[in-house]
Structures are given as C-alpha cells and as structure tokens.
C-alpha positions in Angstrom: 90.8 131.7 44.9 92.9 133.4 42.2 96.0 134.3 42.1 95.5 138.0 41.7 92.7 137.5 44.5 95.9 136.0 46.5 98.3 138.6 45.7 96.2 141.4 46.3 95.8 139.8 50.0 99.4 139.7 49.9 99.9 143.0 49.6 97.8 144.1 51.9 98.4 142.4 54.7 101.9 143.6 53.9 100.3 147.6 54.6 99.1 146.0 57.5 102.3 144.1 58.5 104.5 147.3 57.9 101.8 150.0 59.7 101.7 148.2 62.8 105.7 147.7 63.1 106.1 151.6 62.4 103.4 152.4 64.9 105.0 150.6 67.6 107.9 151.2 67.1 107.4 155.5 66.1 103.8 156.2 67.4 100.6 157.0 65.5 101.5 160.8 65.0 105.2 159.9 63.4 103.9 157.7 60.9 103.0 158.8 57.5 101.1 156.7 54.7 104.3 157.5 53.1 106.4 155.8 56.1 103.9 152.8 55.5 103.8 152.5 51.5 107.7 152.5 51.8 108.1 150.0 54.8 105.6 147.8 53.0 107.5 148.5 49.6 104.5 149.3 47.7 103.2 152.4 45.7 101.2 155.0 47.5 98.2 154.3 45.2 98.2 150.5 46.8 98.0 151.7 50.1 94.2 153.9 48.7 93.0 150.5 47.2 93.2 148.9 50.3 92.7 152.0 53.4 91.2 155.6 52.9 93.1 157.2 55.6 95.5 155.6 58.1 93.2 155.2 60.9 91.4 152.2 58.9 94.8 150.4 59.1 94.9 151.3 62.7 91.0 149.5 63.1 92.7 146.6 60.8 95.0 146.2 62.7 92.5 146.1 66.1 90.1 143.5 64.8 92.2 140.9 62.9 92.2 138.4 65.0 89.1 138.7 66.8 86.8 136.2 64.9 89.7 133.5 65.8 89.6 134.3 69.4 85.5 134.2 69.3 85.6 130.7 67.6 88.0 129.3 70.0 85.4 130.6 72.8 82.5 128.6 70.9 84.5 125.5 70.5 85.9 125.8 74.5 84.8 122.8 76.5 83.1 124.2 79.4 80.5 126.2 81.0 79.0 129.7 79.9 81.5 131.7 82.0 84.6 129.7 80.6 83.2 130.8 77.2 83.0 134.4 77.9 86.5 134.3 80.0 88.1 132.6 77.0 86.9 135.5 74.5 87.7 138.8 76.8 90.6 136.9 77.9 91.8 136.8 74.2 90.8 139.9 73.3 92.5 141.3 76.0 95.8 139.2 75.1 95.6 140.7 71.6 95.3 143.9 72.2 98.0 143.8 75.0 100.4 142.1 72.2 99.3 144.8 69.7 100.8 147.4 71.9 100.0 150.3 74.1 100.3 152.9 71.2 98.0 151.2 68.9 95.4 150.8 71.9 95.9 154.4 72.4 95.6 155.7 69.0 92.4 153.3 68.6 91.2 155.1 71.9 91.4 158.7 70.4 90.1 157.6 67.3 87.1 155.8 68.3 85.6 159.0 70.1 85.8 161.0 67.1 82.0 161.5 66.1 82.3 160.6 62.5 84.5 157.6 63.2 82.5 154.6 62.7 85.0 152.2 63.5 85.0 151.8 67.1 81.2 152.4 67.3 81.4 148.6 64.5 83.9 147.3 67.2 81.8 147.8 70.4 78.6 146.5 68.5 81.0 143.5 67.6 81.9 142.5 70.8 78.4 142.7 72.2 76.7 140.4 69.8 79.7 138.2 70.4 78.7 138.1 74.2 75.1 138.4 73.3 75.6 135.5 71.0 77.7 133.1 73.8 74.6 133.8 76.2 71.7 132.9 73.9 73.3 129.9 72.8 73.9 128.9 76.6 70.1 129.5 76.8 69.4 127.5 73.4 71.6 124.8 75.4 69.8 125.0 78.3 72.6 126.0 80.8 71.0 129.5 81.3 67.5 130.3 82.1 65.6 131.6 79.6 64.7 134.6 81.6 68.7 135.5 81.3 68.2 139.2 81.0 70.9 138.8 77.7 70.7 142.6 77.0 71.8 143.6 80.4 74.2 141.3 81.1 76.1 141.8 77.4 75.9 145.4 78.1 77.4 145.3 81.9 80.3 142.6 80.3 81.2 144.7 77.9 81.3 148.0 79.6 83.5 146.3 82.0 86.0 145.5 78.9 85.7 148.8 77.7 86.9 150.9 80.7 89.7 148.0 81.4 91.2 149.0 77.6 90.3 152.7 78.8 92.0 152.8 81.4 95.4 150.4 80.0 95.6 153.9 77.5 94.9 156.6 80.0 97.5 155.3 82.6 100.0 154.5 79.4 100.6 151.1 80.5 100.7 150.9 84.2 97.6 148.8 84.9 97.5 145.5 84.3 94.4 145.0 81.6 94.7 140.9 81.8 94.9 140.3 85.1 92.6 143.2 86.0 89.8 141.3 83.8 91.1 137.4 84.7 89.9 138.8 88.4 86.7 140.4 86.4 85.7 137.3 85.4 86.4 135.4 88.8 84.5 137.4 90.6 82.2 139.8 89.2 81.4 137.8 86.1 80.5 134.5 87.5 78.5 136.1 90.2 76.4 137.9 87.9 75.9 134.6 85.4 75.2 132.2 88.5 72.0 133.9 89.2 70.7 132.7 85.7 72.8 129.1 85.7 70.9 126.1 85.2 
C-alpha cells in the first residue's frame, strides 16, 4: 500500500473518528457535515470523496468492526452455540459502546425505503449466522437436516428487536444481558434439536 492509499485512509477514518464523537456527544439532528469536516479538520469536499450524505458515516460507523467480531467467532474454541453467542454477543457490545444515539439514528434510518444500508446490514448478519451453521454441518456437529434458513432467520430476528427495542425505550433495557439470556435459553434449545 501507498502512501497516498495510506493517507487517504487516514483521513477518513478521521471523518469517521470526528462524526461519531459529535453524534454522541450532540445527536444526529445537531450535527452538520460542516460540524464534521471541521472537527475532523478537513475540507468539505473530503468529506464527499469519502460519504454522500451523513447517514453513510452513521452506517460506517455501525459496521466497522463487525468482520473482527465474526472472525473471532470462527476462531472461538467451542461448540456451534459458543460461536453464535460470541458473534451476537460482540455485536451487541459494539453497538452498546457506539452509543444509544447512533443506534437510534441507525434505527430511523434503516426503515427509510430507499435506504439500502440497513437492508446490506441485516443481510450481513444472516449470512454470518447462516455461515457459522453450515460450517458446523460441514464439521459434522449439526445434522445436515439443520433447517439453516429458519434457524438464521429466527436468530437474527431475535437480535433485531433486542437493538429495536434498546432505541425505542432510549436506553432502559438492557440489550446484552437481554441476549446473553437469549442465547442461554432460547438459542441452545433451538440448536440442540439439530446437535450431533
């Protein structure tokens, strides 16, 4: 790599950097690319070679660290269930560390029709937990008649409405604990049936 292919990361992970630290701290609605071009210290022409509106830093900012947290799940030691735990768990933690605003903001945005971003982010986290259940098949720990669809689809709609409803009560649930007892219970019930 470059060092204009190293700077140009630079900078925008600076955007990034400096839009999350104003969104916490002012909320979505009080933040202007302005606010973020001049926290970041960069020209408001930098912040369009990188973002086209200010909701793609706010998906940016939602997704960084996701492909960490799902190879950490791979590499766990442990069974199918410990795998899945490990990557909801993480999400969970990431988002929770990101902040209530930002999950909020990601909330509204993602309904909006022509918003493609949380429509990428749900299909994201479904082949991730499609993925961890067909290669517990491939290893022989699940049956191959795992119904993979089903079960990726009941997981992750469990997810979803424990980040739903973190925003709609503006912080007074408790998302990780809520999904640790998800995944005690509920989870491991459902993948027993299908365990090897």
């Amino acid at each position: 790599m470059g060092k204009r292919q190293i700077a140009a990361m630079q900078t925008r992970l600076k955007v990034i950097v400096a839009a999350k630290r104003l969104i916490e701290k002012n909320g979505f609605k009080n933040v202007t690319i302005d606010d973020i071009t001049k926290e970041a210290k960069v020209a408001k022409g930098t912040f369009y070679t990188y973002f086209k509106r200010k909701e793609d830093v706010v998906s940016e900012i939602a997704k960084s660290n996701y492909n960490e947290i799902y190879k950490r799940s791979v590499e766990l030691d442990g069974d199918i269930g410990d795998r899945i735990t490990s990557f909801l768990i993480g999400s969970m933690e990431y988002i929770e560390q990101t902040g209530l605003k930002i999950c909020q903001q990601w909330i509204k945005t993602v309904v909006e029709p022509e918003d493609q971003g949380g429509k990428e982010k749900l299909l994201y986290d479904y082949n991730i937990i499609s993925d961890l259940l067909n290669q517990a098949i491939d290893a022989g720990e699940l049956s191959k008649e795992t119904p993979v669809k089903q079960l990726s689809d009941a997981i992750v709609s469990q997810y979803y409405g424990i980040v739903l409803t973190w925003g709609i009560l503006n912080g007074a649930s408790a998302p990780v604990e809520l999904l640790k007892k998800y995944c005690q219970g509920q989870l491991r019930d459902s993948l027993s049936h299908y365990q090897i």
